[in-house]
C-alpha positions as CSV (number, residue, x, y, z in Angstrom):
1,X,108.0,87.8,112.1
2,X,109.9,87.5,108.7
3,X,109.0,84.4,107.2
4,X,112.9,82.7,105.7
5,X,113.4,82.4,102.1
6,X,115.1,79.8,100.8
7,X,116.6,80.9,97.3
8,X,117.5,78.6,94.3
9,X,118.3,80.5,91.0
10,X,116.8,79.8,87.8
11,X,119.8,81.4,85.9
12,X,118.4,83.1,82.9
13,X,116.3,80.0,82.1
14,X,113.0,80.5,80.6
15,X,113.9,84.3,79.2
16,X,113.0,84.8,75.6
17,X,115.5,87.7,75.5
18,X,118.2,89.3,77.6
19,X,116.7,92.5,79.1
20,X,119.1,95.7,78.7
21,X,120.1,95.7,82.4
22,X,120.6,92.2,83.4
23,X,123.6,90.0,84.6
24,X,121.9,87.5,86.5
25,X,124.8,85.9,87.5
26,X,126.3,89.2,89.2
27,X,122.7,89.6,91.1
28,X,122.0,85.6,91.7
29,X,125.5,85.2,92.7
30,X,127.3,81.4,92.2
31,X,124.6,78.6,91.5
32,X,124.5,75.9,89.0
33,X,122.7,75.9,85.6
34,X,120.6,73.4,87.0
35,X,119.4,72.2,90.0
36,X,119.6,68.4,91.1
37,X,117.4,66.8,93.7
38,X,120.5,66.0,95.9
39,X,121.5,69.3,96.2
40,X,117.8,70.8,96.8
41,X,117.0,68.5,99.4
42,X,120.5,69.6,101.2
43,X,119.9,73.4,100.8
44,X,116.5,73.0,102.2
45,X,117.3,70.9,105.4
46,X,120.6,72.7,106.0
47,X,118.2,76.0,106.1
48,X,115.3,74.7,108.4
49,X,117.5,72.9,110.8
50,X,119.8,75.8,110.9
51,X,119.3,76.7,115.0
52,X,119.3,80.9,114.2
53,X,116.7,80.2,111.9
54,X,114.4,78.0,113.6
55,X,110.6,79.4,114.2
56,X,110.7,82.0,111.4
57,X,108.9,79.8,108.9
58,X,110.0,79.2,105.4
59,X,109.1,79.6,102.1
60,X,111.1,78.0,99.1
61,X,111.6,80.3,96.1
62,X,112.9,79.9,92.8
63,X,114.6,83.3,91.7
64,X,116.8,84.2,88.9
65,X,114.7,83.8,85.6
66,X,111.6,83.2,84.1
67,X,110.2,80.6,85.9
68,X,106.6,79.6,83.9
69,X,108.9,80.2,80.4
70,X,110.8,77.4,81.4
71,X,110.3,74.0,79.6
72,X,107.1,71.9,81.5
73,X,108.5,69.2,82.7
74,X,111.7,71.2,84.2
75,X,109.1,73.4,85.9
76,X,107.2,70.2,87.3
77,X,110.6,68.4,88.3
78,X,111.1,71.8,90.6
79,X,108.4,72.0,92.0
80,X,107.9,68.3,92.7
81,X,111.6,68.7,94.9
82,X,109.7,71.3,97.2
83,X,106.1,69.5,97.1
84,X,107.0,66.8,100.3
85,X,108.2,69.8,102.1
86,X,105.1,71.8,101.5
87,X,103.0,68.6,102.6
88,X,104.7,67.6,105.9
89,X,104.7,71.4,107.3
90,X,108.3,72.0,107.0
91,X,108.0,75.0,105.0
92,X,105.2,77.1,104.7
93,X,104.8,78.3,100.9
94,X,105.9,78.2,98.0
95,X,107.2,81.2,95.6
96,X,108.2,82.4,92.5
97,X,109.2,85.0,90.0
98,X,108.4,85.1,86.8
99,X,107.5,87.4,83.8
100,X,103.8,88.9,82.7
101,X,103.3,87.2,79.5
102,X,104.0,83.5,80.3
103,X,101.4,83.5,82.7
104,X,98.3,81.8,81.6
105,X,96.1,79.2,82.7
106,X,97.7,76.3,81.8
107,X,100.8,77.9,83.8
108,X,98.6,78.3,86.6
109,X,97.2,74.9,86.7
110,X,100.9,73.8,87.3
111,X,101.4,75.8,90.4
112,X,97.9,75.3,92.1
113,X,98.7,71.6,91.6
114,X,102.3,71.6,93.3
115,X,101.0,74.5,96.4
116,X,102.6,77.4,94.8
117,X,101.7,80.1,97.1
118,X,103.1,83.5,95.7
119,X,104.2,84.5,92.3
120,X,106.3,87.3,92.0
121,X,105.7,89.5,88.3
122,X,109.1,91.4,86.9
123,X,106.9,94.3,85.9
124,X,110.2,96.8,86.2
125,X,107.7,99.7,84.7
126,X,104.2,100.5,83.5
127,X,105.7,103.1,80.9
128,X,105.4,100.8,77.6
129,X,108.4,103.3,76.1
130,X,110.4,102.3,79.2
131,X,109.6,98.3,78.8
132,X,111.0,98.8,74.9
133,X,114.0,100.5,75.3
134,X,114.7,97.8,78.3
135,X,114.2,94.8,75.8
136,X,111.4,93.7,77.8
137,X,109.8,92.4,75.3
138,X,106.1,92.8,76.9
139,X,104.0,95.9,77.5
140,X,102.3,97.3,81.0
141,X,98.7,95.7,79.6
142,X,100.4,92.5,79.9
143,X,101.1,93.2,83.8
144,X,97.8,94.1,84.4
145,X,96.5,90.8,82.4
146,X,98.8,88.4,84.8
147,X,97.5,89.8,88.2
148,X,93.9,89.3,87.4
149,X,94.5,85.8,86.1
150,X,97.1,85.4,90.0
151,X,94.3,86.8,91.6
152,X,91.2,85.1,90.5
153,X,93.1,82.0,91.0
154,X,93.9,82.7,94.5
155,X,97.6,83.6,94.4
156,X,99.6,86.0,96.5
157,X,101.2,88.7,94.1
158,X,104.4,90.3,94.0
159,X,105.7,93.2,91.8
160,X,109.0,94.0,91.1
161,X,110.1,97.8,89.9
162,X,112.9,99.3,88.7
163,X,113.7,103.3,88.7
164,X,115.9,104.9,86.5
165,X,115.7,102.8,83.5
166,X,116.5,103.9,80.1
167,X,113.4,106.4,78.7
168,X,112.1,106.8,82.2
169,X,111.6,110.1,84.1
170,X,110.1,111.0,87.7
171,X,106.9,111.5,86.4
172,X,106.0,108.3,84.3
173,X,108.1,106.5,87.5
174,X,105.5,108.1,89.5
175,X,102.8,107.0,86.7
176,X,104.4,103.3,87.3
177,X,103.9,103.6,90.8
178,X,99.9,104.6,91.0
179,X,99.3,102.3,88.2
180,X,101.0,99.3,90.4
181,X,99.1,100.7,93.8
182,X,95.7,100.1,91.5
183,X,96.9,96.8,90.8
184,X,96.8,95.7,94.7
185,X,99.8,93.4,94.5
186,X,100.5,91.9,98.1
187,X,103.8,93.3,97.9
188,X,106.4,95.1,96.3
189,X,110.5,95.1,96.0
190,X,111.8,98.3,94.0
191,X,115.2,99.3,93.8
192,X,117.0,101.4,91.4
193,X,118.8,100.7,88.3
194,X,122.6,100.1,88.1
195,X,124.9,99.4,85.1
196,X,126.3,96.0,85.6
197,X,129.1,94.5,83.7
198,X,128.3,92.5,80.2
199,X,125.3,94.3,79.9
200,X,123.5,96.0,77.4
201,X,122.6,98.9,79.3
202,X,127.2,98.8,79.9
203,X,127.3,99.8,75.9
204,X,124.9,102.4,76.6
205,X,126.4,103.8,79.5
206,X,130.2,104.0,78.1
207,X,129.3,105.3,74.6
208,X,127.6,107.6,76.7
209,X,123.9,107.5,75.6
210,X,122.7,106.0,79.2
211,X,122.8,108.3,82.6
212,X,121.8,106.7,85.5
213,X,120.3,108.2,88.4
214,X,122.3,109.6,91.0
215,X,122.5,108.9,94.7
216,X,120.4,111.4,95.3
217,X,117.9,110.8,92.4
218,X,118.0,107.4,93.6
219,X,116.9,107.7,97.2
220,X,114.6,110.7,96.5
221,X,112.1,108.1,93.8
222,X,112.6,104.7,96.2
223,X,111.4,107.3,98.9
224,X,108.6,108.4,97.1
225,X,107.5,105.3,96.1
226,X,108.1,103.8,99.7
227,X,105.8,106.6,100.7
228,X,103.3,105.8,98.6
229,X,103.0,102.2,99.3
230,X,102.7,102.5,102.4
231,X,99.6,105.0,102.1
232,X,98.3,102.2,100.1
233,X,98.8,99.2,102.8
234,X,101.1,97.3,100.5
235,X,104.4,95.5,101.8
236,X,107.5,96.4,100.5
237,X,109.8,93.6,101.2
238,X,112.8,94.7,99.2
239,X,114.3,98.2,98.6
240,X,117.3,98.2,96.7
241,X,119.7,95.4,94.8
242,X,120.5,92.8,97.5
243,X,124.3,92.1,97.3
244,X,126.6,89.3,96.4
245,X,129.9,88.4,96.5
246,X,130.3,88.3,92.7
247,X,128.6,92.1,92.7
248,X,131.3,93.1,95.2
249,X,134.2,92.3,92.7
250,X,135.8,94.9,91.1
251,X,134.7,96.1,87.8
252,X,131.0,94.5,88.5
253,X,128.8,97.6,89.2
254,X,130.1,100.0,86.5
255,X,127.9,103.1,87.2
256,X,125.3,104.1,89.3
257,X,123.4,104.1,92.7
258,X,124.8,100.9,94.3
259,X,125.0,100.7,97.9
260,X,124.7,97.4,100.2
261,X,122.6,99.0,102.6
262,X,120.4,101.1,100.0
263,X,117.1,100.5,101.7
264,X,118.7,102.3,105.3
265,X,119.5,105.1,103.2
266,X,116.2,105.7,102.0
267,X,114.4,105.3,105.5
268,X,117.1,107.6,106.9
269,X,115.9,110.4,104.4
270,X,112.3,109.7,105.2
271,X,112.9,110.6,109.2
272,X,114.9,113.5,108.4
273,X,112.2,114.9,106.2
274,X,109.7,114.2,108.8
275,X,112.2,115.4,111.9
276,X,112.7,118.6,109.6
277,X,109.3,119.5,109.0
278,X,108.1,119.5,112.6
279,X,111.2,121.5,113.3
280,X,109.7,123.8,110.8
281,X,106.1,123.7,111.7
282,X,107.0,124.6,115.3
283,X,109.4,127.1,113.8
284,X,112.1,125.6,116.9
285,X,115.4,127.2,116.9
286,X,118.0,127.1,119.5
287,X,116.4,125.1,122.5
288,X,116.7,121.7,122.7
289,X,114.5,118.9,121.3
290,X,113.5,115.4,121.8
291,X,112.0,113.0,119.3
292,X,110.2,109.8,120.4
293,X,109.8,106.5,117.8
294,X,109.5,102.9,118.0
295,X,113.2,101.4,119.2
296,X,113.1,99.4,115.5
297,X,113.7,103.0,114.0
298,X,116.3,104.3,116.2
299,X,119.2,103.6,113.9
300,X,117.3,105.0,110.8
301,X,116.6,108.2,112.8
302,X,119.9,108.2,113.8
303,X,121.3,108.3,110.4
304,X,124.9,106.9,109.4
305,X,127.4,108.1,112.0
306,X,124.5,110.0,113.4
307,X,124.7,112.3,110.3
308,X,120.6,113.0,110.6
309,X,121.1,114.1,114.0
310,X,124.4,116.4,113.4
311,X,122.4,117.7,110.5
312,X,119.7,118.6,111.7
313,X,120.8,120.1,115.2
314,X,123.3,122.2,112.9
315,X,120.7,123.3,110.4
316,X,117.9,124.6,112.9
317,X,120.5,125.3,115.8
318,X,119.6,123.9,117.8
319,X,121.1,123.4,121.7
320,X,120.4,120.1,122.0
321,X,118.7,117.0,120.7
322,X,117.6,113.9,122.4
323,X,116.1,110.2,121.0
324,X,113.7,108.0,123.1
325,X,112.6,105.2,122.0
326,X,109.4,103.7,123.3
327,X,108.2,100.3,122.5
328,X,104.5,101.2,122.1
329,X,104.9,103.5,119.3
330,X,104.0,102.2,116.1
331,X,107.3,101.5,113.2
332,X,107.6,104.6,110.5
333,X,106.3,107.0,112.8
334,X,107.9,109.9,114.4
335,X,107.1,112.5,117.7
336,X,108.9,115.4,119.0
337,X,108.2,116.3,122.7
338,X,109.6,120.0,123.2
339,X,109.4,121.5,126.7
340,X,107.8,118.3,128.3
341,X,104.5,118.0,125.6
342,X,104.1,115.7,123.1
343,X,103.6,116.8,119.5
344,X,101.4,115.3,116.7
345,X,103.3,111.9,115.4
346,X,104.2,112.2,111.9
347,X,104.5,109.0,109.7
348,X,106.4,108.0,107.1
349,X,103.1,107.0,105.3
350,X,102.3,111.0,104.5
């Protein structure tokens, strides 16, 4: 079961520099500059005691900046709001998300003191060239330094990637993403990059020395590296920009491969592939077909307005196709039973 996060957002606090593509207050959406014990307390009860989200388990996170950049004592004062909650059971961890090269062991000492379970690393890339022309203002070795000090210490890690950057290409995105798999984080959130108002990367884009990716582009790396993570055994808990109200304003998103629902998108394309090449394999044309999957998947299979399945019965002609869902088979995976007989499953992990 998905564990609940409780958000608060750090807004930019604790950044040494504005990176090239952020507007933290389009992504974070509308929270104060600082965050008072009153109103802590209140989000966190009115999120446990909410009855739809009762028996999920929680974990508070602080989102939005640089967490272990911030100032000591403002670091200690947050943390000490979610400490009794960690203590009398009523959430279950602690997180947070913070950059590579303020983590050290004085950091560290902080979090293990006040139950900090998971800390979440902006890597974005492991191209250097792609972390300067972002304004990153660290380097991949820096990554790779903060989750052996995370690990040794016990903490579960988190990496956060971005495709499309400025400088980066699909093969040093693919570097990124076998240099991140080597790294073992716990987990992963990707998603690709869009040009947001008040930005940096904004000037870039309208004096025209920026492209972002397309659609296309766009689904085509998050698929590959959804692919590859899953090869590897390593959650991904986020795919794609989650949305806010302030990101849904006109003018917000300028350019680029925004969609609220990104992440379907991407798992959509990945059955189609895998519903296309056992099509292929069994070189099936007109006769009808039925293809079996877990009922979590149906609606990715599906596709939008059943698009996978109009495509794909129009592509291979075919007379007919069928979905059934049985609750046995395992999530990413994919079957095709022609004439009564079961075929090899596919999976989304190959």
């Amino acid at each position: 079961m998905t564990k609940m996060i409780i958000p608060f957002f750090i807004v930019y606090q604790g950044c040494p520099n504005r990176c090239i593509y952020c507007n933290v207050h389009k992504t974070a959406g509308n929270f104060s500059e600082r965050i008072t014990e009153d109103t802590f307390r209140k989000t966190v009860h009115k999120y446990i005691n909410h009855p739809k989200r009762k028996g999920n388990g929680a974990e508070i996170a602080f989102y939005g900046g640089n967490f272990t950049g911030m100032e000591k004592n403002y670091q200690a004062e947050l943390l000490g709001f979610a400490h009794p909650f960690l203590e009398q059971g009523l959430v279950s961890g602690v997180r947070i998300s913070t950059r590579p090269d303020t983590i050290n062991k004085e950091t560290l000492d902080i979090l293990k003191w006040f139950g900090v379970t998971t800390v979440e690393i902006g890597a974005q890339s492991m191209v250097d060239e792609v972390l300067y022309l972002s304004k990153r203002g660290h380097g991949a070795s820096d990554v790779a330094a903060a989750m052996e000090m995370l690990k040794e210490r016990g903490f579960r890690t988190g990496i956060h990637l971005m495709a499309g950057l400025p400088g980066d290409s699909q093969s040093g995105f693919e570097y990124t993403i076998a240099e991140t798999i080597a790294l073992k984080p716990d987990m992963v959130r990707i998603h690709p990059t869009v040009v947001l108002q008040d930005t940096g990367l904004a000037e870039l884009f309208l004096n025209g020395t920026y492209q972002p990716l397309s659609m296309h582009e766009a689904i085509d790396r998050c698929k590959y590296a959804l692919r590859r993570f899953r090869e590897a055994n390593i959650i991904v808990i986020r795919v794609g920009l989650q949305t806010t109200r302030e990101m849904e304003m006109k003018g917000s998103v300028i350019a680029g491969p925004y969609h609220p629902a990104f992440r379907s998108l991407v798992e959509e394309s990945m059955f189609f592939d895998m519903a296309s090449a056992m099509i292929t394999d069994r070189k099936i044309s007109e006769q009808e077909v039925i293809f079996s999957l877990s009922p979590k998947d149906v609606s990715f299979f599906l596709g939008h307005k059943n698009k996978n399945m109009l495509t794909l019965k129009e592509l291979f002609r075919l007379t007919g196709i069928g979905v059934s869902a049985d609750p046995v088979q395992e999530r990413g995976t994919l079957a095709m039973i022609v004439d009564g007989r079961k075929s090899i499953t596919r999976s989304s992990r190959h």
